[in-house]
N, C-alpha and C positions, 0 to 999 in steps of 0.2 A: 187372891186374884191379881194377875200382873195389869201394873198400870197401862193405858193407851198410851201412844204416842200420838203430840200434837206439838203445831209449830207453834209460835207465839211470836206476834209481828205490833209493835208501836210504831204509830206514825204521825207526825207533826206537822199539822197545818203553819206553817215559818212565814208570819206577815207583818204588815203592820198593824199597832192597835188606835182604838177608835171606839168610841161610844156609840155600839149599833143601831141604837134609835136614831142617832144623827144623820146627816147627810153623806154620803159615802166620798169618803176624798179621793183627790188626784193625784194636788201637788204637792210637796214636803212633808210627805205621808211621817210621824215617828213611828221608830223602831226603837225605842228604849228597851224595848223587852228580848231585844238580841242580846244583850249583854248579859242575862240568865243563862244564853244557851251551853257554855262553857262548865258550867258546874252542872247544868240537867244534863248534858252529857258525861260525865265524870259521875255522877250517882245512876245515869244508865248502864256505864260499863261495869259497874258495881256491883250489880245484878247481873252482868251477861245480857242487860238487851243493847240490838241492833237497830237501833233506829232510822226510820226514816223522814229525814225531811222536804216535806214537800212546799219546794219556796216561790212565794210569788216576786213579780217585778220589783216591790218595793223594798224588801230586803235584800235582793241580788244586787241591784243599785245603787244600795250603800255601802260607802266606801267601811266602814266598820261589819255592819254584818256580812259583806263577800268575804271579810278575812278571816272572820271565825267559820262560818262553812267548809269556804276552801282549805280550809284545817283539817275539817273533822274528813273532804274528802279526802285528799292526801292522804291522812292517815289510814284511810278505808278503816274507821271506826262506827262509818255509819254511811248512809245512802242520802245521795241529793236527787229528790224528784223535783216535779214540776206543777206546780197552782196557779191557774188563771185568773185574776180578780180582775175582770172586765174597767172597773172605775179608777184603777191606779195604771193600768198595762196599757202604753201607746200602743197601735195608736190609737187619738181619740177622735170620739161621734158625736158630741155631745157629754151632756150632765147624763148618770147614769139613773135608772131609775130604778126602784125594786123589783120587779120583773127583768129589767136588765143587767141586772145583780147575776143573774144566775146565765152561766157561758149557756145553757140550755137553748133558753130563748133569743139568743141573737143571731144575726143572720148569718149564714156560712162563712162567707165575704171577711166579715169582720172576726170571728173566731180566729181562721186563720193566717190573719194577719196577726193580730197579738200573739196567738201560739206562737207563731215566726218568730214574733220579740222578744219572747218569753225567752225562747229557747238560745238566742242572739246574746242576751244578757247572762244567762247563767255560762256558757260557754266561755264568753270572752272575760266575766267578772269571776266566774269560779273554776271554772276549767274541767267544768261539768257536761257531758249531754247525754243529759238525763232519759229515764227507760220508762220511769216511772208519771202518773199523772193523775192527778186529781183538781178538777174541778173546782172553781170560787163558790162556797154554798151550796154545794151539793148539784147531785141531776146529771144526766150524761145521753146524748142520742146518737143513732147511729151513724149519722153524720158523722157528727166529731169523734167518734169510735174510728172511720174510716181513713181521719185525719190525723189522729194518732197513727195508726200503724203507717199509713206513707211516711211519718215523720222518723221514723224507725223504734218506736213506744211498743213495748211487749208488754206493759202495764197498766190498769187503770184503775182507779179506789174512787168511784163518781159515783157509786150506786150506794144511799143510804136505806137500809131495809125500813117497811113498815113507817115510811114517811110519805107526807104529800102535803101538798099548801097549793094556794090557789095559783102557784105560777108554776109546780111543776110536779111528778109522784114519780114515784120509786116503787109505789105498790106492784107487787103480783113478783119482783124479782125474787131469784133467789137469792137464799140469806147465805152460802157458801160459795167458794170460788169456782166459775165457770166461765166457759168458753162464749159471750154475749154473738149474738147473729146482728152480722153488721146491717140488717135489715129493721130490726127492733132491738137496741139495747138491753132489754131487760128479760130479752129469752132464751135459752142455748141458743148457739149456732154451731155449724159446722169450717169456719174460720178456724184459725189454729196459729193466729200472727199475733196476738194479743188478750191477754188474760182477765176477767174483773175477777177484783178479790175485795168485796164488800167489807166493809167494819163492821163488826161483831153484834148485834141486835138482838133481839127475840123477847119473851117473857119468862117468867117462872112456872109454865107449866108446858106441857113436853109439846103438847100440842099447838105450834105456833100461829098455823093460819086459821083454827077455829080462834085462840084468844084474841087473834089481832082483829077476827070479826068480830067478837063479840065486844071488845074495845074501840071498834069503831063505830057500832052500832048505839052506844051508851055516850059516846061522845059527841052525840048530835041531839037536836031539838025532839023530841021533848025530855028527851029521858035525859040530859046532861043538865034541865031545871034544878035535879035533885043530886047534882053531884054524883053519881055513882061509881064515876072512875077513879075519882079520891075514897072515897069508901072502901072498893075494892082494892084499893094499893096500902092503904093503911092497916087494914084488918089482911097486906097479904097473901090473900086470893089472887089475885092477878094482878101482876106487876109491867108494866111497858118499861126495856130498860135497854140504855146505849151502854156500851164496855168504852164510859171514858169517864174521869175522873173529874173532869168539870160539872160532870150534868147526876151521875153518880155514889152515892157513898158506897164504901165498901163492901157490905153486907149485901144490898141490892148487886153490887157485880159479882161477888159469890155466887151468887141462887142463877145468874145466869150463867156465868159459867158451869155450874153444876149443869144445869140444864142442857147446856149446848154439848159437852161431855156426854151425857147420856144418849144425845143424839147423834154420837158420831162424829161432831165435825172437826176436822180435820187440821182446823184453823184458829185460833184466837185470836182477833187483832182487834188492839186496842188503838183509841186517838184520842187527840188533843190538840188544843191549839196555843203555839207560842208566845202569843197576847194575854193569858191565862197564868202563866207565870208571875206575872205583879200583880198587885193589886189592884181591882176595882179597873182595870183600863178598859175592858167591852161593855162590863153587864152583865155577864156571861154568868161569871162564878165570883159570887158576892161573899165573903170572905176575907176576913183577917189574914195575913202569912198565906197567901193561896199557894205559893209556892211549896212549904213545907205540906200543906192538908193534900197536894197533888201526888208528890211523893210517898206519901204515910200511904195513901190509898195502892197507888202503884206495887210500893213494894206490900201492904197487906193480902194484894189479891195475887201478887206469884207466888207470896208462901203458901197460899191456898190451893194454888194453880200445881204447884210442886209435890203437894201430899197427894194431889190425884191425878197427875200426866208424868211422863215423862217429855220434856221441853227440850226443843229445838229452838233457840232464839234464831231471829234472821232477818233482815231487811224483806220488803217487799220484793223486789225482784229475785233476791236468796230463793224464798219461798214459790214465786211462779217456777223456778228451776226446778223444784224439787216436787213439785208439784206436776210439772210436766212428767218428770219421769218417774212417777208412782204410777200415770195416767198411761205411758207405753207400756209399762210394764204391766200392766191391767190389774195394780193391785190396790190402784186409789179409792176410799170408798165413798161415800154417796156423795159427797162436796161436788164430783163431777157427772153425775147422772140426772136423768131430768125430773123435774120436779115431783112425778105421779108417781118417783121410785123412793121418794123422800118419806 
């Protein structure tokens, strides 16, 4: 049986780190873990990926991390997008607050004023202007969908599948790349100025939106007294799983990839975040050498990825390209049809 063909897209949340329980910084944000990006890029091109980074103000702004960046642009060995972190990106409103953590919740006003600065600083620090766009924390509306494409953005990675918390949901999107109606983010539209290409989500079983009900249903009072959702992931039954190597082992990104392979899609994209790279700097990913354990996982899951696709590595915007024209050519399959064909 000949292999499918699918793309395969990494993409890198490039920020500063911070202990996420703490209070979200502003000023003299560190970037220590810029100084990783040089060999994680050198072990990406190792592999054949294209990565993408998508960089907030606070690494654009420093005078060491713009230079390794605007390296890797130059070189076009990889893609510079664009990350809004509301609490480091002038200007500023105040102390940020966790609900204003997320570009979702803040006023129109103010989004697009920082997007402004955002885009101000990679331009003139990187010599970048950038296509691509994802979001501080996740969450995206059609506001700032709208805002994106005047800005001239053909791309957006702000939809986390099968997520929600009490300041914002992703629920009901689709888990593959579509065309968002600049009226509701998280439904087809008929727009055709800008692309979302979600990161990679789902479970270990083919059926995503009953598991995700039944995982949300077990996750709540009363039935989460008795733990069920660890039960069911332990014992393998039903697994909740991101395609990234911080939150991830290996094995768990296998069975979702198998999975998402069987359904078709058309896309693998994995992520991570730059902070992740040292040790112990978020919280995130509690580990020894996290560096090397990101890696080992990375490259265990394209060996995996390899015996059953054929791979197209690409940046995110590479991938909206190519994607648009499977989609004229009408021979792109269900990633771009609406959900009830899925």
């Amino acid at each position: 049986m000949p292999k499918q063909d699918v793309l395969f897209i990494l993409t890198v949340d490039t920020e500063e780190e911070w202990q996420w329980d703490d209070e979200f910084p502003q000023d003299n944000c560190s970037v220590k873990n810029v100084e990783k990006l040089p060999e994680f890029q050198r072990f990406c091109e190792s592999l054949g990926i294209r990565p993408t980074y998508f960089v907030d103000y606070a690494v654009a702004n420093d005078q060491h991390g713009s230079v390794i960046l605007k390296e890797f642009a130059e070189k076009r060995v990889a893609e510079i997008g664009a990350h809004l972190h509301p609490w480091c990106n002038p200007p500023y409103f105040g102390k940020t607050t966790e609900a204003e953590s997320h570009v979702i919740n803040l006023p129109f006003e103010q989004v697009e004023q920082k997007l402004d600065a955002l885009n101000a600083v990679l331009v003139n620090k990187l010599g970048v202007k950038p296509v691509s766009f994802r979001s501080g924390r996740w969450g995206i509306n059609a506001k700032t969908l709208r805002l994106l494409a005047s800005r001239g953005y053909s791309v957006d990675s702000s939809v986390y599948p099968f997520y929600k918390n009490e300041f914002f949901s992703c629920l009901g999107a689709p888990e593959t790349p579509y065309w968002p109606s600049f009226n509701n983010a998280l439904s087809h539209g008929e727009q055709r100025l800008l692309m979302e290409i979600p990161v990679t989500a789902g479970f270990n079983v083919k059926n995503f939106k009953r598991a995700n009900s039944i995982h949300s249903t077990l996750s709540k009072r009363p039935f989460s007294l008795f733990k069920p959702v660890g039960i069911l992931w332990h014992t393998n039954l039903l697994k909740k799983v991101y395609l990234s190597p911080e939150l991830s082992d290996s094995h768990s990104m296998k069975s979702l990839v198998d999975t998402c392979l069987s359904k078709d899609f058309p896309v693998i994209h994995m992520y991570l975040h730059s902070s992740s790279l040292i040790d112990g700097a978020t919280g995130l990913l509690d580990a020894t050498d996290a560096y090397q354990l990101i890696c080992s996982r990375i490259q265990s899951l394209l060996q995996h990825l390899d015996n059953k696709a054929n791979i197209t590595f690409c940046t995110i915007s590479e991938a909206a390209t190519l994607l648009k024209a499977k989609h004229s050519s009408g021979t792109l399959c269900s990633s771009m049809r609406s959900e009830n064909e899925q």
